[in-house]
ZALOZA-627679 format. One line per 4 residues: their letters; for each residue x, y, z of N, C-alpha, C. Coordinates in steps of 0.2 Angstrom, whole numbers, always signed. Layout:
<nodes>
a> X Y Z X Y Z X Y Z ~ ... .
</nodes>
This chain:
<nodes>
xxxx> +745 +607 +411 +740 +606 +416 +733 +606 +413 ~ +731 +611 +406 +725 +611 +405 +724 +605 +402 ~ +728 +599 +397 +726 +595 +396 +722 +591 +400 ~ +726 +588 +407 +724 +586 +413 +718 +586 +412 .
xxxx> +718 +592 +415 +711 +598 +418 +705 +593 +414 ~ +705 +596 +408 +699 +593 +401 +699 +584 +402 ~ +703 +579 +404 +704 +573 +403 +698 +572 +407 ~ +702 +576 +415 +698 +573 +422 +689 +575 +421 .
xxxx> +687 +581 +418 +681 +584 +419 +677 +579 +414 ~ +680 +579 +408 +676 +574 +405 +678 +564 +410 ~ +683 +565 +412 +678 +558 +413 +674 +558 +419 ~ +672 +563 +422 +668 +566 +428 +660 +566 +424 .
xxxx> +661 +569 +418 +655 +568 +414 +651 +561 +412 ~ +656 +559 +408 +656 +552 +407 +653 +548 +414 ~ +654 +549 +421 +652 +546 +426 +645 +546 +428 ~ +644 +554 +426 +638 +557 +428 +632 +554 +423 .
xxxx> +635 +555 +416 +631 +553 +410 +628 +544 +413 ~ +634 +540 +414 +632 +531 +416 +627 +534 +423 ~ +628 +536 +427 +624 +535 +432 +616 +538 +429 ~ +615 +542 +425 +610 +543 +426 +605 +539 +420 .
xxxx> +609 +536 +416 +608 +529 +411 +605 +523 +416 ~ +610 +523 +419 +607 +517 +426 +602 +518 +429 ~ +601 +523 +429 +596 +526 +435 +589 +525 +432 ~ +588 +527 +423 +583 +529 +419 +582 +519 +417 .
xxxx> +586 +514 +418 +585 +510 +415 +583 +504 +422 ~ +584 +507 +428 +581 +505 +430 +575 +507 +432 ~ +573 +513 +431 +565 +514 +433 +562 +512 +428 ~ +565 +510 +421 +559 +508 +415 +558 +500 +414 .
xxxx> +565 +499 +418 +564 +490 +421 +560 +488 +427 ~ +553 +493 +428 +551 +493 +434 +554 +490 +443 ~ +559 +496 +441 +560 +495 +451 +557 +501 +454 ~ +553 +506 +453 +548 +510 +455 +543 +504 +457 .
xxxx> +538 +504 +462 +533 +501 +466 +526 +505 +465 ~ +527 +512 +464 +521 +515 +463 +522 +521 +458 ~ +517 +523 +455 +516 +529 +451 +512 +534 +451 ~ +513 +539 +451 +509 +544 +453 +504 +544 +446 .
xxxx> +496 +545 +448 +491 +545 +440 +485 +552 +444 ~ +486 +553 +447 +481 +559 +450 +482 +564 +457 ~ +482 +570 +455 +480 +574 +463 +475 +578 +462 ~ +471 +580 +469 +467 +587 +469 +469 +590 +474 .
xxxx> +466 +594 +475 +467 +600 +482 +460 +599 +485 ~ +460 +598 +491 +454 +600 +498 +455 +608 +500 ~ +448 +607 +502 +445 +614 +503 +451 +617 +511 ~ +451 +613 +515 +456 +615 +522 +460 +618 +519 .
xxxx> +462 +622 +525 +468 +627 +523 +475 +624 +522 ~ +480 +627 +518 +485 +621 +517 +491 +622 +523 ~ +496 +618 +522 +500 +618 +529 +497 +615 +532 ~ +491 +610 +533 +490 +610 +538 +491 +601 +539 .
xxxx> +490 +597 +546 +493 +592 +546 +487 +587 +544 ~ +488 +582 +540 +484 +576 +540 +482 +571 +544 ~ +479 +568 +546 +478 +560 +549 +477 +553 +545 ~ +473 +551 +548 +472 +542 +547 +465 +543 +539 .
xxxx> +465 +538 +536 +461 +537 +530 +460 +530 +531 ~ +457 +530 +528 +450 +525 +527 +448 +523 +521 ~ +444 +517 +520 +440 +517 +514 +432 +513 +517 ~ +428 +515 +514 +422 +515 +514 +418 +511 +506 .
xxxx> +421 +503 +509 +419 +500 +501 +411 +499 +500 ~ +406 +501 +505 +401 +497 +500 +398 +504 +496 ~ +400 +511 +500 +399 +517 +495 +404 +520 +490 ~ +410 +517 +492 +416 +516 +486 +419 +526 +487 .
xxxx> +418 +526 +494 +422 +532 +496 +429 +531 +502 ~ +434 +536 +500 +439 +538 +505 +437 +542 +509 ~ +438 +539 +517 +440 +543 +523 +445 +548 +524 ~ +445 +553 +524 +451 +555 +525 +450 +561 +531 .
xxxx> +456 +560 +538 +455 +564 +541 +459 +572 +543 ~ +458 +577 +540 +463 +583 +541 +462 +584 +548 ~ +469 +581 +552 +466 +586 +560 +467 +592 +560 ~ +470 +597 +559 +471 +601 +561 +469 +606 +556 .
xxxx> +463 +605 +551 +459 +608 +550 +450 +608 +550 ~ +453 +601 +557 +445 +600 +560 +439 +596 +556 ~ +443 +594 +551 +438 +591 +544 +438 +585 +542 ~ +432 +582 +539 +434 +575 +540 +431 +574 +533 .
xxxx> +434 +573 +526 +434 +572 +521 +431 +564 +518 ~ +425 +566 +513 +421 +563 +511 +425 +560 +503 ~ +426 +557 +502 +430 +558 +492 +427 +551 +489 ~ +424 +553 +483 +423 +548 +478 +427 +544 +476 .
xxxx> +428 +540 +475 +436 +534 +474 +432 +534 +467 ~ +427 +534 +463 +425 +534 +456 +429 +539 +453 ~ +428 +544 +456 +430 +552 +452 +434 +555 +457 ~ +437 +555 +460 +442 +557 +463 +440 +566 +467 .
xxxx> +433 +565 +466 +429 +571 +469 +428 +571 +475 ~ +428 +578 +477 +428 +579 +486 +418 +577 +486 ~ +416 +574 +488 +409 +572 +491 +407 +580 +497 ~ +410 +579 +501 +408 +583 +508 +414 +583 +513 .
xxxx> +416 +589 +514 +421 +590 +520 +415 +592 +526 ~ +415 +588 +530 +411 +587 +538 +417 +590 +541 ~ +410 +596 +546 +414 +601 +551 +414 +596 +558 ~ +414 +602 +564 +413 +599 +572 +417 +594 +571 .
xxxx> +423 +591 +568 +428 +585 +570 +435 +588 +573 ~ +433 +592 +579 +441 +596 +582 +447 +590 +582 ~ +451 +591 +580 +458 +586 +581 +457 +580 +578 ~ +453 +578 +573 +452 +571 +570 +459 +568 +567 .
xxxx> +458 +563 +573 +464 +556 +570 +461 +553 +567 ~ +461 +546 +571 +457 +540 +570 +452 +540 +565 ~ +450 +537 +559 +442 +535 +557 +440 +531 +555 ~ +436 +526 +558 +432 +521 +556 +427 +521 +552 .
xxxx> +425 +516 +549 +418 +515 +545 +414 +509 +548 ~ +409 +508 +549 +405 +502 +552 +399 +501 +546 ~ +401 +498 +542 +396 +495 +538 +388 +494 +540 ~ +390 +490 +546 +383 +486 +548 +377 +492 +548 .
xxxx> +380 +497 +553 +376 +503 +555 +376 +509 +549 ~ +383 +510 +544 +382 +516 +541 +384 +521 +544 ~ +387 +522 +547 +391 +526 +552 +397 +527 +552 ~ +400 +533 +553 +407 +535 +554 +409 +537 +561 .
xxxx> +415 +535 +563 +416 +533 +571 +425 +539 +570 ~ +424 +544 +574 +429 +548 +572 +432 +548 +578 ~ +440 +550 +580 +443 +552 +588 +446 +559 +588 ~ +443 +563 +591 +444 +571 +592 +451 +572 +595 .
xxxx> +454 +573 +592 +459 +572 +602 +458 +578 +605 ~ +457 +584 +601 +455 +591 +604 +449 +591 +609 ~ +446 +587 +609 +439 +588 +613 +441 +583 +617 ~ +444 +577 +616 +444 +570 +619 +437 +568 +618 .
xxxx> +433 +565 +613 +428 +564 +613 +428 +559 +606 ~ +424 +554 +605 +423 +551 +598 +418 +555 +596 ~ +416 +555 +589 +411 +558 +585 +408 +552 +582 ~ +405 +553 +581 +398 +547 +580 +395 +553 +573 .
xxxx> +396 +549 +565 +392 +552 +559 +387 +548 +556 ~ +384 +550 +554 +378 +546 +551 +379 +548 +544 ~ +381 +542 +540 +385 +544 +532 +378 +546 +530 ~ +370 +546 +528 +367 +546 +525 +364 +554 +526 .
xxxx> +367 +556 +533 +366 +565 +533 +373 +567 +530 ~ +378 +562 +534 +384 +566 +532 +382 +573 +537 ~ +383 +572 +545 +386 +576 +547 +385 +573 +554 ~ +389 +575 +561 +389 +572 +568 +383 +572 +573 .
xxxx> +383 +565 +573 +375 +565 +577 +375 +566 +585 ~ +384 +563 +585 +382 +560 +594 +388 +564 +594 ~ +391 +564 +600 +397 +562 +604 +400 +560 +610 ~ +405 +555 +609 +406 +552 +617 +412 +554 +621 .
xxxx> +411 +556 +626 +417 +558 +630 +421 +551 +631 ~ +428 +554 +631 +432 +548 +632 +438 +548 +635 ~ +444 +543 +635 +449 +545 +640 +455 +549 +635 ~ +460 +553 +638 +464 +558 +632 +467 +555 +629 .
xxxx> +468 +560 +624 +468 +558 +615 +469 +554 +613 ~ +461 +552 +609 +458 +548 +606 +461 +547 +597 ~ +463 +540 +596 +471 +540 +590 +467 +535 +587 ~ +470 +529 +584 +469 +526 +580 +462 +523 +583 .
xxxx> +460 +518 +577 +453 +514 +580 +451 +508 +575 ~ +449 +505 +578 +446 +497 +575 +439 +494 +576 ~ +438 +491 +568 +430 +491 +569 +429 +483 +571 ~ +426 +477 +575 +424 +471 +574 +417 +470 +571 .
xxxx> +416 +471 +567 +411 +468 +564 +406 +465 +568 ~ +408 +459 +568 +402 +453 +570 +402 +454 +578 ~ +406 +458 +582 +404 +462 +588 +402 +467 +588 ~ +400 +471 +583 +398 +478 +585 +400 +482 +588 .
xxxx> +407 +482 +589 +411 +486 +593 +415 +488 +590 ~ +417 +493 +593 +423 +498 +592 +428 +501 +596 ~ +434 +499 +594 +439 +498 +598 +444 +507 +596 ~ +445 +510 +603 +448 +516 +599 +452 +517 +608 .
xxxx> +459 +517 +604 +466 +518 +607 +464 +527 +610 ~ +465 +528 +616 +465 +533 +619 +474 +532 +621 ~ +479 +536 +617 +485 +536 +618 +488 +538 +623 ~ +486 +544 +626 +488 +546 +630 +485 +545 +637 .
xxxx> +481 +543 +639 +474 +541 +643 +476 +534 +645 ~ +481 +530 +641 +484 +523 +643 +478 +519 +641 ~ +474 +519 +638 +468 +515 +638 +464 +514 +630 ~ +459 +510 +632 +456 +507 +625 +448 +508 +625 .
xxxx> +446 +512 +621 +437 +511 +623 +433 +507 +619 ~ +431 +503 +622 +426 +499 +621 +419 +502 +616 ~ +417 +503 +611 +410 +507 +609 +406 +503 +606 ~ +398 +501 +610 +394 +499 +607 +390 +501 +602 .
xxxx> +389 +498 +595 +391 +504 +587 +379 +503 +589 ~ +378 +499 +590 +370 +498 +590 +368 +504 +596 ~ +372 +503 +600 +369 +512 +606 +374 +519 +605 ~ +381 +517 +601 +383 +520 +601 +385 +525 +611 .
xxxx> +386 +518 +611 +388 +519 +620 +395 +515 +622 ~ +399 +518 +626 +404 +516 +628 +404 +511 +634 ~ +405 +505 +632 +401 +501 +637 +408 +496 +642 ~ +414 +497 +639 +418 +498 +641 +426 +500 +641 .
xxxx> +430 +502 +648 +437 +505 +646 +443 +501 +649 ~ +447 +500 +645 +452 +494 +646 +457 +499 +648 ~ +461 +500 +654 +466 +502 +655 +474 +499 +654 ~ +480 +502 +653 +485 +498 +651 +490 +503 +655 .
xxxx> +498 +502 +656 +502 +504 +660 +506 +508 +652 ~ +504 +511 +648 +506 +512 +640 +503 +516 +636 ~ +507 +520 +633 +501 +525 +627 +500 +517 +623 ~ +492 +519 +622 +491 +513 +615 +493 +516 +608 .
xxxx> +495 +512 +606 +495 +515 +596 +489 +512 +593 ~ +490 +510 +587 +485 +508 +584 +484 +502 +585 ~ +477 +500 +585 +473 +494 +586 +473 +492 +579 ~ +471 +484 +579 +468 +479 +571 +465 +475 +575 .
xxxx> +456 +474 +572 +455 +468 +574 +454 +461 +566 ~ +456 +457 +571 +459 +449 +564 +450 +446 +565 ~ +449 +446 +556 +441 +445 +557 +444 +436 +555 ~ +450 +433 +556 +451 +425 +554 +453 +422 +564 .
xxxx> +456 +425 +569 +457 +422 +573 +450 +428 +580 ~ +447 +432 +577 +444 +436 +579 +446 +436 +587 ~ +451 +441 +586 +454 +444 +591 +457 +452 +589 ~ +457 +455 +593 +459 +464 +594 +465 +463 +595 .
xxxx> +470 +466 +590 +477 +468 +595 +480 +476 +595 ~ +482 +479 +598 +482 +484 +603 +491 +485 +603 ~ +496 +490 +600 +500 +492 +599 +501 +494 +609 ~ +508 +492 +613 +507 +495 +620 +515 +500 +617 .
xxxx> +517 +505 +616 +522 +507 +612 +527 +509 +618 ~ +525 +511 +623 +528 +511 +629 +532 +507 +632 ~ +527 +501 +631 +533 +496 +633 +534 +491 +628 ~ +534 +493 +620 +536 +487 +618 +535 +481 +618 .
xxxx> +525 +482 +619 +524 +476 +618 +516 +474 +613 ~ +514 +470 +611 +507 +470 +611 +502 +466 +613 ~ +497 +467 +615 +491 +466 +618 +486 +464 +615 ~ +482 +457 +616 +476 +455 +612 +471 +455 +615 .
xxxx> +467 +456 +614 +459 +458 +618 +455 +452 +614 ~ +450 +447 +617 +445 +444 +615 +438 +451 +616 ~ +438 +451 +610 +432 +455 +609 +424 +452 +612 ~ +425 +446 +614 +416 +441 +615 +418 +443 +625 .
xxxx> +421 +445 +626 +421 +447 +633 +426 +452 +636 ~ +429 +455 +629 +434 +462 +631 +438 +462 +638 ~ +442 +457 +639 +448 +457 +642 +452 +455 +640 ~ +458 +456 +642 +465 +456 +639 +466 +450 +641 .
xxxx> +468 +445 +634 +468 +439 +635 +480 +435 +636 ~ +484 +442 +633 +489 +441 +634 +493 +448 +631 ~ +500 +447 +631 +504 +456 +631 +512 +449 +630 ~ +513 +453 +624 +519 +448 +621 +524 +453 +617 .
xxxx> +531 +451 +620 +535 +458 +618 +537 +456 +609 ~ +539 +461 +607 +539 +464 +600 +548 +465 +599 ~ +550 +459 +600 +559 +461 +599 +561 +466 +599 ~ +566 +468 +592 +570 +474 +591 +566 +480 +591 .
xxxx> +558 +480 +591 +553 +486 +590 +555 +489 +596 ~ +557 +496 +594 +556 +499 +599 +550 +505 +598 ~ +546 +507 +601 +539 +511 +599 +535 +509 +595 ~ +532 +503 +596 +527 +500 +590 +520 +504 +591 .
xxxx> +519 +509 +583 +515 +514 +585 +511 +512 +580 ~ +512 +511 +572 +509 +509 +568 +505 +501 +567 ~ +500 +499 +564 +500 +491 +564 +495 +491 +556 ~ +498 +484 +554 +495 +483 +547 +492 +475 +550 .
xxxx> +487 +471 +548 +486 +464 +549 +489 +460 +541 ~ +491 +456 +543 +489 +451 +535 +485 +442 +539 ~ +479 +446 +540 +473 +438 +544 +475 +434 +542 ~ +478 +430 +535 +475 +424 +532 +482 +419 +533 .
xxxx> +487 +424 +533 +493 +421 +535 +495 +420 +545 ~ +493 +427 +548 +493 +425 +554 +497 +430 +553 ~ +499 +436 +551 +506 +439 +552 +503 +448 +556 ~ +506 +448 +561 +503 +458 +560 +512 +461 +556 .
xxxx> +511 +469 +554 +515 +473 +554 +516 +477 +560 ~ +521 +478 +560 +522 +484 +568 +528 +489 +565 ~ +524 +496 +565 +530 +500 +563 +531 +503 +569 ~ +540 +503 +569 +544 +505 +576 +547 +511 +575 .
xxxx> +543 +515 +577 +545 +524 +577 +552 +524 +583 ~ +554 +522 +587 +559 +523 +590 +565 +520 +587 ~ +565 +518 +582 +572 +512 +579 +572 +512 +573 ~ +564 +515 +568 +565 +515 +561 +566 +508 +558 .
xxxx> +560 +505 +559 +559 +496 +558 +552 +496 +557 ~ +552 +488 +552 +545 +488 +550 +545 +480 +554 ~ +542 +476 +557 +542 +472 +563 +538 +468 +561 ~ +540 +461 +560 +533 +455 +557 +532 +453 +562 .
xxxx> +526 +452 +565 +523 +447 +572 +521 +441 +569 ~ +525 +434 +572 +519 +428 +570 +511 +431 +578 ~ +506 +431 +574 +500 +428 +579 +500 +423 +580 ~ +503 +418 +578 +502 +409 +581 +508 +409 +587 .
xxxx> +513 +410 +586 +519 +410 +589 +519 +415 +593 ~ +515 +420 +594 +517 +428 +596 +525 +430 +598 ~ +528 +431 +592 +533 +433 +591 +536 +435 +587 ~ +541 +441 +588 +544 +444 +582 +547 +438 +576 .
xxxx> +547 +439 +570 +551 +436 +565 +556 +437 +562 ~ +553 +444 +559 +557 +447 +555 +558 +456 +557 ~ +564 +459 +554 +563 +468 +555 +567 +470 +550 ~ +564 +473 +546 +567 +479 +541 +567 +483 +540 .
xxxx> +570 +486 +538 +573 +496 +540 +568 +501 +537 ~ +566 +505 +539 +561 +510 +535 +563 +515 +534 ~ +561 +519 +531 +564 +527 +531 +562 +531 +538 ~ +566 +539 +540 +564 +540 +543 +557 +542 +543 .
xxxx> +552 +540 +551 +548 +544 +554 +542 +540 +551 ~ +542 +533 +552 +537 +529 +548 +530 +529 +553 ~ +525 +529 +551 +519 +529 +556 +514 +527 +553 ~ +509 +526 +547 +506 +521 +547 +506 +517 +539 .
xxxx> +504 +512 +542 +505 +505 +540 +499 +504 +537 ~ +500 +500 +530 +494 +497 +527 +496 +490 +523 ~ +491 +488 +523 +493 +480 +517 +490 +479 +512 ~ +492 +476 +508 +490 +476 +501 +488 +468 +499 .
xxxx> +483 +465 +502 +482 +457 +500 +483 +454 +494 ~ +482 +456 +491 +481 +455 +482 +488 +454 +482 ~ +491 +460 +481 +501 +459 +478 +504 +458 +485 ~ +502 +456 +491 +505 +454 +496 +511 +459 +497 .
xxxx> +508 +466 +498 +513 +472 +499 +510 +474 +506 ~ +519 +477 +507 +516 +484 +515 +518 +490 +512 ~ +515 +494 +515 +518 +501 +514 +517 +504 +519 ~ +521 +508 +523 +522 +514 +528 +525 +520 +526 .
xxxx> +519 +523 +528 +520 +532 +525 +526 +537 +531 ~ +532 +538 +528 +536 +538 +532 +538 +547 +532 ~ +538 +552 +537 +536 +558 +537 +542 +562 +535 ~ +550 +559 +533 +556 +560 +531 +554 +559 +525 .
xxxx> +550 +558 +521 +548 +560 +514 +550 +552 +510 ~ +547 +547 +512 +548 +544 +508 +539 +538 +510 ~ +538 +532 +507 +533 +527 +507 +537 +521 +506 ~ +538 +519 +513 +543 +512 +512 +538 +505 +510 .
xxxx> +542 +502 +507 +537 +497 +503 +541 +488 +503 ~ +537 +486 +505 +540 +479 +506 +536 +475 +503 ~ +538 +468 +505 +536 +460 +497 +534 +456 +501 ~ +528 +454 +503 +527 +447 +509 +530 +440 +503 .
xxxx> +536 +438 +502 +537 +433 +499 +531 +427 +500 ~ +533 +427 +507 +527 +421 +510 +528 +420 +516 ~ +525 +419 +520 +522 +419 +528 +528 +421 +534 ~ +534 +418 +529 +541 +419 +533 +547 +420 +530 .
xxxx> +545 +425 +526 +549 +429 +520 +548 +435 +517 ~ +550 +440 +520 +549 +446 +517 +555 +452 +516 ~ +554 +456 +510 +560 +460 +508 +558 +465 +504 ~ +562 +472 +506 +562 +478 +507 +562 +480 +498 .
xxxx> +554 +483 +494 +558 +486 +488 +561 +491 +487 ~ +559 +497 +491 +561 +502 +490 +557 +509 +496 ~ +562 +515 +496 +558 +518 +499 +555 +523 +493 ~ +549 +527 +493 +549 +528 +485 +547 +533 +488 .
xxxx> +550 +541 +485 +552 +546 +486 +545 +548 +486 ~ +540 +554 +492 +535 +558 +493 +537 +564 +495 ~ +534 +567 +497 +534 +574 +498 +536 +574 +507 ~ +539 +578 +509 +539 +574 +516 +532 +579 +521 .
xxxx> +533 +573 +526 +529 +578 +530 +522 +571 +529 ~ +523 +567 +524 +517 +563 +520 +517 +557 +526 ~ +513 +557 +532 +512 +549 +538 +506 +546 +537 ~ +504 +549 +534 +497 +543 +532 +496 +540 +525 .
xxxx> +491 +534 +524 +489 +535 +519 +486 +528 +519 ~ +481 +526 +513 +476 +522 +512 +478 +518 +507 ~ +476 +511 +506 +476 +506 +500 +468 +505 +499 ~ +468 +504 +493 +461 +502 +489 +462 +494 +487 .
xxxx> +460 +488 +490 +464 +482 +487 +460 +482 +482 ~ +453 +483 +480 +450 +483 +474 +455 +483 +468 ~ +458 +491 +469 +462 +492 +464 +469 +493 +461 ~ +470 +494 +468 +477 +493 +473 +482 +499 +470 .
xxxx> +476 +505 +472 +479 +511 +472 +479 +512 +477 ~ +485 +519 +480 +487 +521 +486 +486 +527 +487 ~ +482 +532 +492 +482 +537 +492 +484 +540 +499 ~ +488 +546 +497 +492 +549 +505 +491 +556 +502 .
xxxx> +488 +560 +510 +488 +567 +509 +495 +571 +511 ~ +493 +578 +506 +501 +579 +507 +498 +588 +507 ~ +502 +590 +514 +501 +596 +517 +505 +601 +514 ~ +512 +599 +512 +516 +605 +508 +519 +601 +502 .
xxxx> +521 +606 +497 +526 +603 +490 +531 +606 +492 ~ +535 +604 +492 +544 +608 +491 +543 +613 +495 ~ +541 +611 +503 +541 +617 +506 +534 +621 +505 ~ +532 +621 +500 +527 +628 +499 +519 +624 +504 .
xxxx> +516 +627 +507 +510 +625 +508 +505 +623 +504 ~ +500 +615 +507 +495 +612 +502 +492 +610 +504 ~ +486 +608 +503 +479 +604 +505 +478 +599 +500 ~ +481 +594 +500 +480 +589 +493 +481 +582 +496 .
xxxx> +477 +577 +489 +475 +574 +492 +481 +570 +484 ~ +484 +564 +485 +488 +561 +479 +485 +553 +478 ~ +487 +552 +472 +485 +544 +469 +489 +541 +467 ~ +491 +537 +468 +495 +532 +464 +493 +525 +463 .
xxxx> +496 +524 +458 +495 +515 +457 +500 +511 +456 ~ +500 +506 +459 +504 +500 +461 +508 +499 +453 ~ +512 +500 +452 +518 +496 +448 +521 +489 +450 ~ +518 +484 +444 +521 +476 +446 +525 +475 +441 .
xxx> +532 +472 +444 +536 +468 +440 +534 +463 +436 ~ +534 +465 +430 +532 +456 +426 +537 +452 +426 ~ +536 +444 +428 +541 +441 +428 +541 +437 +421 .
</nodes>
């Protein structure tokens, strides 16, 4: 029997040995997607949960928002130095940047209020009362407005960025997700996750111009645009799908599987990628082949708990904060950079 014994354990070895020859040979044949190249730590206490990010290209800074440590993070994308943690941000989801004005456009949901920053004090000038918890948010440009999902409130506020006045409120039968406004067909679309469907706003007279269902998506919370082709992303928190919309056709096309607990969505214009920070510990990453073809590279293993995260297209680095390591508590902030396949 002991011969046996000794046969079976070594070819169990030998199995072990091939699998992780495979495994080593393909990460060095790049099917990794991204690389880890930098972390710091934030001054916020750790454990605590993150929100939405941002980038800030004409100061070449990251937004980043800790809500539940009330703080709204300033960081150098040169140096990967914290700039300034701005207090008075209770509950910061949502953050915008509005170039035109030089201002940051924050959504409290603690307060139910937006905060209004002035990046050249760097610190909260206004704030506006608004309908309950104030979530994602979107900037129109060449409108001067700013569109910010009140989730729970079923509603969208209208903010004029020149008075910093809310001039008006779109009500819906729906918590809203995240809004994107398309600066190529300039129109706002408006995640209704409720029901399944989404909503476009003509921003030159802020009505809802049509509400078009989102196929297999179920709870489309997250949204990435790709303007140039016409396409949005819709991540489906209720079904674990990553959801292509034609905007010409308003119609689903395509849906691909995410990891659990995917929530936001970002795109990558340059290498024609999505990524969704998926809170099951993983960053699902997808290929836009071309306008009508897209496929899944991989989910690429993070820390969990990790639902947000920012794309730099300049450099087409990725970065997502991360509240715990291996369970332990954290206040950090992570970088990575895009690994391309050479063909």
């Amino acid at each position: 029997m002991r011969p046996l014994f000794e046969a079976v354990l070594l070819d169990r070895m030998r199995v072990r040995l091939l699998t992780v020859l495979v495994l080593s040979l393909s990460c060095s044949a790049g099917g990794q997607t991204l690389r880890k190249i930098d972390s710091f730590d934030l001054p916020g206490p750790p454990g605590k949960r993150f929100d939405y990010l941002t980038i800030d290209y004409n100061h070449g800074y990251l937004l980043s928002a800790h809500l539940a440590a009330d703080l709204l993070y300033v960081i150098d994308l040169s140096t990967n130095k914290l700039i300034k943690a701005i207090p008075d941000v209770p509950g910061v989801e949502g953050v915008e940047y509005a170039p035109d004005v030089n201002k940051v456009y924050t959504s409290n949901w603690r307060e139910n209020k937006i905060g209004v920053i002035d990046l050249d004090q760097m610190k909260v000038i206004k704030k506006l009362p608004t309908e309950a918890k104030p979530d994602g948010s979107a900037y129109a440009e060449p409108f001067h407005k700013l569109y910010v999902s009140d989730e729970r409130g079923h509603a969208e506020a209208v903010v004029d960025v020149r008075e910093d006045k809310i001039i008006k409120t779109l009500h819906f039968e729906s918590e809203t997700g995240m809004p994107q406004y398309d600066p190529v067909a300039k129109k706002v679309y408006v995640n209704l996750q409720d029901q399944n469907l989404i909503a476009v706003i003509d921003p030159a007279t802020d009505s809802v111009v049509g509400k078009y269902p989102v196929g297999k998506c179920v709870g489309n919370h997250g949204m990435a645009l790709d303007p140039e082709n016409h396409r949005a992303f819709l991540q489906c928190e209720g079904n674990n799908l990553l959801t292509v919309f034609d905007l010409d056709a308003n119609k689903a096309i395509a849906h691909l599987p995410t990891a659990g607990g995917g929530d936001v969505v970002k795109f990558d214009p340059g290498l024609k990628r999505i990524y969704v920070a998926c809170s099951s510990g993983a960053i699902s990453v997808f290929q836009e082949d071309d306008p009508n073809h897209f496929r899944k590279l991989e989910d690429f293993p993070v820390q969990h708990k990790v639902h947000s995260l920012a794309v730099d297209v300049r450099t087409h680095r990725v970065y997502a904060p991360e509240e715990q390591e291996d369970g332990r508590p954290v206040s950090r902030m992570i970088v990575y950079e895009a690994v391309v396949k050479q063909k």
